[in-house]
N, C-alpha and C positions, 0 to 999 in steps of 0.2 A: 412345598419346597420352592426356592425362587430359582430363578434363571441365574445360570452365570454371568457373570460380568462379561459385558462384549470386550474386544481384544482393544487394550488403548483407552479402554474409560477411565481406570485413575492414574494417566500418565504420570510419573514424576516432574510436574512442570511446573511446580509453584501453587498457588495460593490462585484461587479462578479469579478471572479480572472479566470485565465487562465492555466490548471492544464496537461504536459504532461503525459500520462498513456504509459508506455512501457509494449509489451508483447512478452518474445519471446517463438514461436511454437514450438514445437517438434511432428510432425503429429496432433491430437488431442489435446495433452498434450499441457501445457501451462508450463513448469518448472520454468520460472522465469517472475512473474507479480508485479502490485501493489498492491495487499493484500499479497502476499507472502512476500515480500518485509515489506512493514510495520510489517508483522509476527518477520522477523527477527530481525529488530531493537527492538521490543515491547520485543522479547526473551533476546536481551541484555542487553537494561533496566531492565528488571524483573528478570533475572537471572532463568526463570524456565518457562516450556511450560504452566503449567497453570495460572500461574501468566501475561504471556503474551496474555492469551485468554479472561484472566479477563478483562485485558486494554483496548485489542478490542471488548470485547461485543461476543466473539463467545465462542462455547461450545468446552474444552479441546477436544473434539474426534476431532471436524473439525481443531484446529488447528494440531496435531497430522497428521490428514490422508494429510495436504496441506507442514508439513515441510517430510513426509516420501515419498509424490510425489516428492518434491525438491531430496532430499537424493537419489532418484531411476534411477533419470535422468540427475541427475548431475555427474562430473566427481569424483567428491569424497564427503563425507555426508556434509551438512551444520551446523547440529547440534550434539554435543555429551552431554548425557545427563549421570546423575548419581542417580542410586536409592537411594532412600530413606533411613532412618536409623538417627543416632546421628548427621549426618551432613543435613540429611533433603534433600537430592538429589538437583534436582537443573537441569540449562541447559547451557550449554554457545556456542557462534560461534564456527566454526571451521575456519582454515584459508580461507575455501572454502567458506563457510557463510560470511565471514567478507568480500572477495573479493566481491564476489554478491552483496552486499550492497553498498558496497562504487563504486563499478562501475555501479551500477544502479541511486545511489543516483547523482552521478559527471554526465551520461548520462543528467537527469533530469536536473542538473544546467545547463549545455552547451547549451543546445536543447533550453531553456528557454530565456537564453543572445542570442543566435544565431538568434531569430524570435521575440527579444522585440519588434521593429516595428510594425511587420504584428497583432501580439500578442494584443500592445494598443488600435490599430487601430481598431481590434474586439471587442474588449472590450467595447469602445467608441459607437460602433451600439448595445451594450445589454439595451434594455431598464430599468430605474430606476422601483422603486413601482410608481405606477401613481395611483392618488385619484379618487375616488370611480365617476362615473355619470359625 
């Protein structure tokens, strides 16, 4: 007899996709991952750190404490931001920001075309939702 399915193995969520997650170390730190990453772009689209924590679902403090860990470990800040007043503050990349992104995002594609093979072929052994008994 087998094991029951653990709770959450054939979520309802599509067709399995094969997802590279890059992270690079700095001793403990982590300065440049994929929530950071997504932080940034969400900051570009929204134009403002809370606007971009709204999109991801996190609280303005965590996005804050995860772009001032970027900022502190990076070679120059990723974000410049502007307080508030008649223009209503706001956030935008800096060229260091914008670099990180696009070289994280270009790793992500290459890395992806590089292993489509090995990639489908995983894919191909994830089992579908299978019926009930």
């Amino acid at each position: 007899m087998s094991a029951p399915p653990r709770a959450g193995a054939h979520a309802k969520a599509g067709p399995p996709r094969l997802r590279f997650r890059v992270r690079v170390s700095l001793g403990d730190v982590v300065p440049i991952g994929p929530g950071k990453v997504d932080l940034l772009e969400a900051v570009r689209e929204q134009g403002s750190i809370a606007g971009a924590a709204r999109a991801l679902g996190m609280s303005y403090r965590r996005a804050w404490l995860l772009l001032d860990e970027m900022n502190a470990t990076l070679i120059a800040p990723v974000v410049e931001t502007a307080h508030g007043g008649a223009t209503g503050g706001g956030a935008v990349l800096t060229p260091t920001g914008t670099a990180v992104l696009q070289h994280y995002r270009a790793l992500e594609a290459e890395a992806a075309a590089a292993t489509r093979p090995h990639a489908q072929a995983l894919l191909r052994l994830v089992a579908r939702e299978r019926s009930p008994g």
